[in-house]
C-alpha atoms as a printed R data frame, in Angstrom:
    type eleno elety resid chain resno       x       y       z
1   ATOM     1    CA   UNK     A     1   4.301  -4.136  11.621
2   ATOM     2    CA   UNK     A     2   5.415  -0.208  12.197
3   ATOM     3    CA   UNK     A     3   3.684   1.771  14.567
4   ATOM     4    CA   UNK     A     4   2.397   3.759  11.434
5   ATOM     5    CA   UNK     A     5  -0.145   6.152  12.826
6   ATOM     6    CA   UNK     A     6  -1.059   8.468   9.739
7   ATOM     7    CA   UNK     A     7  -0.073   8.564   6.142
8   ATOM     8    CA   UNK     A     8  -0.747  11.151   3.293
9   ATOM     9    CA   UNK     A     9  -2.515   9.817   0.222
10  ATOM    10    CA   UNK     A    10  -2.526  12.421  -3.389
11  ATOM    11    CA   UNK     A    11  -2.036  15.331  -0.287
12  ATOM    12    CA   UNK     A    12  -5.067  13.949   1.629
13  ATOM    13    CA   UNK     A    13  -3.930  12.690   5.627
14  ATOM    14    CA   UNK     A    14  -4.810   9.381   6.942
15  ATOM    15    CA   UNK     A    15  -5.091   8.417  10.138
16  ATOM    16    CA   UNK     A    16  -3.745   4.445  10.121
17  ATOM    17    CA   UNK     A    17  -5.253   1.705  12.482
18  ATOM    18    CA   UNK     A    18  -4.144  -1.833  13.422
19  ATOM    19    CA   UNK     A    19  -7.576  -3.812  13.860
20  ATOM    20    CA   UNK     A    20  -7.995  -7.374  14.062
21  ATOM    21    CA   UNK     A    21 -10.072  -6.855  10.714
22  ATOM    22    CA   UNK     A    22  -9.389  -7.549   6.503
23  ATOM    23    CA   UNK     A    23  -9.063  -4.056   5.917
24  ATOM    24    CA   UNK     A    24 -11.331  -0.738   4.971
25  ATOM    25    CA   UNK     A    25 -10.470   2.760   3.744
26  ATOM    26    CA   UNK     A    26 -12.757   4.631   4.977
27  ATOM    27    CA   UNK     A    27 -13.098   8.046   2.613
28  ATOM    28    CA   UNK     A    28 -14.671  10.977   2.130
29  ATOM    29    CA   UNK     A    29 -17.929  11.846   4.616
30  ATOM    30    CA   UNK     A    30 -16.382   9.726   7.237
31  ATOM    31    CA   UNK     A    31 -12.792  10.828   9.542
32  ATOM    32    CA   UNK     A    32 -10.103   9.532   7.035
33  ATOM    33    CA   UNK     A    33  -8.968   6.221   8.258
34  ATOM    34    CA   UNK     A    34  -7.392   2.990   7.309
35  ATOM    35    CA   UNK     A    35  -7.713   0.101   8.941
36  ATOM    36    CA   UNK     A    36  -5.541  -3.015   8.510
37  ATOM    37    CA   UNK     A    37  -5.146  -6.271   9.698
38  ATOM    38    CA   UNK     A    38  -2.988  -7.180  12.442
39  ATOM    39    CA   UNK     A    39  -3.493 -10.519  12.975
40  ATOM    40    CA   UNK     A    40  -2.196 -12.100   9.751
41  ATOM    41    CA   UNK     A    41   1.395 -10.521   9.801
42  ATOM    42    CA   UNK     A    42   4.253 -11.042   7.098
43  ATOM    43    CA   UNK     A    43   1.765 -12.558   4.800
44  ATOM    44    CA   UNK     A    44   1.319 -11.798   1.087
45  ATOM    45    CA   UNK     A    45  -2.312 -11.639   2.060
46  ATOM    46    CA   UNK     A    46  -1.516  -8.623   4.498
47  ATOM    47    CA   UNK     A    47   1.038  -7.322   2.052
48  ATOM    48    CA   UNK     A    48  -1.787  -6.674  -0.273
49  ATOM    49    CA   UNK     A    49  -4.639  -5.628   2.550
50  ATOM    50    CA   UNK     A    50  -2.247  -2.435   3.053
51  ATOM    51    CA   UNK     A    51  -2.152  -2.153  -0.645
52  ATOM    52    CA   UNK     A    52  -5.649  -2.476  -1.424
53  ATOM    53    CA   UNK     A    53  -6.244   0.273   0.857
54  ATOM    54    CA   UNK     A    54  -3.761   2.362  -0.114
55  ATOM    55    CA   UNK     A    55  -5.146   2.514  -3.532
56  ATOM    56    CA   UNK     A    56  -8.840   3.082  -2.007
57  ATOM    57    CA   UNK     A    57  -7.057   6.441  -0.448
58  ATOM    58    CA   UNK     A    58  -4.967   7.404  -4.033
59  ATOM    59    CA   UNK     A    59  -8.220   6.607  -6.107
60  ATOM    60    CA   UNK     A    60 -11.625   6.700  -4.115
61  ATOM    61    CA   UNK     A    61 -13.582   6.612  -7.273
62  ATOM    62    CA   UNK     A    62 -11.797   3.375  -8.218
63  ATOM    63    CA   UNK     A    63 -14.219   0.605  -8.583
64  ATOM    64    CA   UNK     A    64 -13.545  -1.953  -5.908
65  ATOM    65    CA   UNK     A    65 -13.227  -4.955  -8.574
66  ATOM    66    CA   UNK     A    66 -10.220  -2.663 -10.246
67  ATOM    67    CA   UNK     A    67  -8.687  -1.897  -6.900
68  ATOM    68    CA   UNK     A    68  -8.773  -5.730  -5.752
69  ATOM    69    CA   UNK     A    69  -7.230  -6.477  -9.270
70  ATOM    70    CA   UNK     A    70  -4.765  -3.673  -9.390
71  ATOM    71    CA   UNK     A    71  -3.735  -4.328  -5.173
72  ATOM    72    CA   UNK     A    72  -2.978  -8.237  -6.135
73  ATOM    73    CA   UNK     A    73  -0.920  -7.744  -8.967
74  ATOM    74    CA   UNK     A    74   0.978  -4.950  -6.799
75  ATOM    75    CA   UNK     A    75   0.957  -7.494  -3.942
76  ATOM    76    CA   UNK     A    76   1.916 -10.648  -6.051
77  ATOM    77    CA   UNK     A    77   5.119  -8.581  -7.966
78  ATOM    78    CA   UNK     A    78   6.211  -7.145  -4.297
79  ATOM    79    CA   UNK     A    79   6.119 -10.715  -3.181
80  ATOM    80    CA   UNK     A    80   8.066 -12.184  -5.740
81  ATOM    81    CA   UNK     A    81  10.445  -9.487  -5.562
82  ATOM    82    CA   UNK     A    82  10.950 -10.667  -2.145
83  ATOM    83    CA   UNK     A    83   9.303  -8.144   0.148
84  ATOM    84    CA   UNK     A    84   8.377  -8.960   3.346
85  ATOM    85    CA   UNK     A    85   7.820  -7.569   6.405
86  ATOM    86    CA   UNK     A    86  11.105  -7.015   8.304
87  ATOM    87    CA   UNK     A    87  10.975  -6.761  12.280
88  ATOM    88    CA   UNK     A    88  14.356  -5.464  12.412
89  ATOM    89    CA   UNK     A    89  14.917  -1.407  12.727
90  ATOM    90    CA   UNK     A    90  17.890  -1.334  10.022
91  ATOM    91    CA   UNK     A    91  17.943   1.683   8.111
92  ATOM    92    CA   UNK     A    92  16.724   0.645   4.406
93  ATOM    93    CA   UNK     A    93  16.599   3.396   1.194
94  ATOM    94    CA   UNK     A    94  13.738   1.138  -0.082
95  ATOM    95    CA   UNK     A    95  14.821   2.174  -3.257
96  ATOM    96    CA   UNK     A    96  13.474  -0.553  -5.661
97  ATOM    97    CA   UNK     A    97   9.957  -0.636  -3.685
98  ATOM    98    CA   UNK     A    98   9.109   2.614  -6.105
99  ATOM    99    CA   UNK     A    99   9.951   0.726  -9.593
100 ATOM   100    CA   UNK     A   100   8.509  -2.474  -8.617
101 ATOM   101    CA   UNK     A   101   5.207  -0.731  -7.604
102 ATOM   102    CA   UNK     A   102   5.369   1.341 -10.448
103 ATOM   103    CA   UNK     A   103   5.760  -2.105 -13.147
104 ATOM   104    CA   UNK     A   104   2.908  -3.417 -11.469
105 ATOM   105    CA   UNK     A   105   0.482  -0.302 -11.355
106 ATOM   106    CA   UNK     A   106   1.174   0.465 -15.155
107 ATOM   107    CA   UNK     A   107   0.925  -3.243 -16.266
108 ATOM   108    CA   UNK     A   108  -3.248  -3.724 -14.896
109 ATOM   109    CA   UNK     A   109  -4.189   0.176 -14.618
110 ATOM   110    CA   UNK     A   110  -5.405   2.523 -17.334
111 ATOM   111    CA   UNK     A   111  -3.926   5.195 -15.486
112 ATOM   112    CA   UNK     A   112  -1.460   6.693 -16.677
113 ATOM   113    CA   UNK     A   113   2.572   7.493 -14.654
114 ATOM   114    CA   UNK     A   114   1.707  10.742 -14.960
115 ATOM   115    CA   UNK     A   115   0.550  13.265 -12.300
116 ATOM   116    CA   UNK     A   116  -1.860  11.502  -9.691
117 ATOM   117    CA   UNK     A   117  -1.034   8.319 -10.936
118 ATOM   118    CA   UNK     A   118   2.883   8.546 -10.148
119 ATOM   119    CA   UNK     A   119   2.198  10.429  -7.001
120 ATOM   120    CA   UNK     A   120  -0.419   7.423  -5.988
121 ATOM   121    CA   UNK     A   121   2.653   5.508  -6.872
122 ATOM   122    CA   UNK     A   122   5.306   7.588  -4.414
123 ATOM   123    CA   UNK     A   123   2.949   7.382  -1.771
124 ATOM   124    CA   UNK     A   124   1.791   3.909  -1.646
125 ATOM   125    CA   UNK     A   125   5.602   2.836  -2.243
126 ATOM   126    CA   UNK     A   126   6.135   5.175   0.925
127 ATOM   127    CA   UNK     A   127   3.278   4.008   3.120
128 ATOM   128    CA   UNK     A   128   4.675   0.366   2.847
129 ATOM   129    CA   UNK     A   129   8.021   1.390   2.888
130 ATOM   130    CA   UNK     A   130   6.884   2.775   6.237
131 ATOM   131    CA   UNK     A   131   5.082  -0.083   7.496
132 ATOM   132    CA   UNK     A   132   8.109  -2.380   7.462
133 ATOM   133    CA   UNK     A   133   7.929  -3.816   4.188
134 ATOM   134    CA   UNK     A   134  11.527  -4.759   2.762
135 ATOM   135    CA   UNK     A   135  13.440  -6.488   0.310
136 ATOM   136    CA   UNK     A   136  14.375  -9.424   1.953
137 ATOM   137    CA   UNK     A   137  18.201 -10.252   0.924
């Protein structure tokens, strides 16, 4: 996984940390962090860890049982859209991350595309963009 060290989340910066843990986004009162798991690499289950948290950053009010629905159906259409985690340092546009983060968010969210919901959707796409996530060809 990328040496990702910080990401920004609807204009809020997070500091990102590789722990031998499932995952927490830690918000609000405490130093904005995200932790995620290290040990589990290249696995849909880690594909949708740095989801989950990602939408815990976009949407802290977001009930965790909505988040853990909305991050595996995310997770599961990335996956069978072939993402995976790619070791190599190849320059990649990442352009169809967006769209198929986008279907997914829109199918299981009441939120609608518009304003934080399509930024949430730009930076997530981003943050695993950055994190090494690519279509695998």
């Amino acid at each position: 996984m990328a040496k990702v060290k910080t990401a920004t989340f609807i204009g809020t910066k997070y500091s990102i940390e590789l722990e031998p843990i499932d995952g927490v986004c830690v918000t609000p009162n405490e130093p904005l962090k995200i932790y995620i798991v290290e040990g589990v690499k290249n696995t849909q289950i880690c594909l949708e860890t740095c989801v989950h948290e990602a939408l815990h950053a976009c949407f802290p009010r977001m009930t965790e049982k909505v988040v853990a629905v909305l991050g595996q159906k995310i997770a599961k259409n990335l996956w069978k859209r072939k993402y995976r985690l790619i070791s190599s340092r190849k320059k990649y546009s990442g352009e169809g991350i967006g769209a198929a983060v986008q279907t997914s968010f829109l199918q299981v969210s009441s939120i609608k595309s518009g304003g934080q919901g399509r930024q949430a959707v730009r930076d997530i796409a981003r943050f695993i963009r950055r994190l090494g996530f690519q279509e695998k060809k």
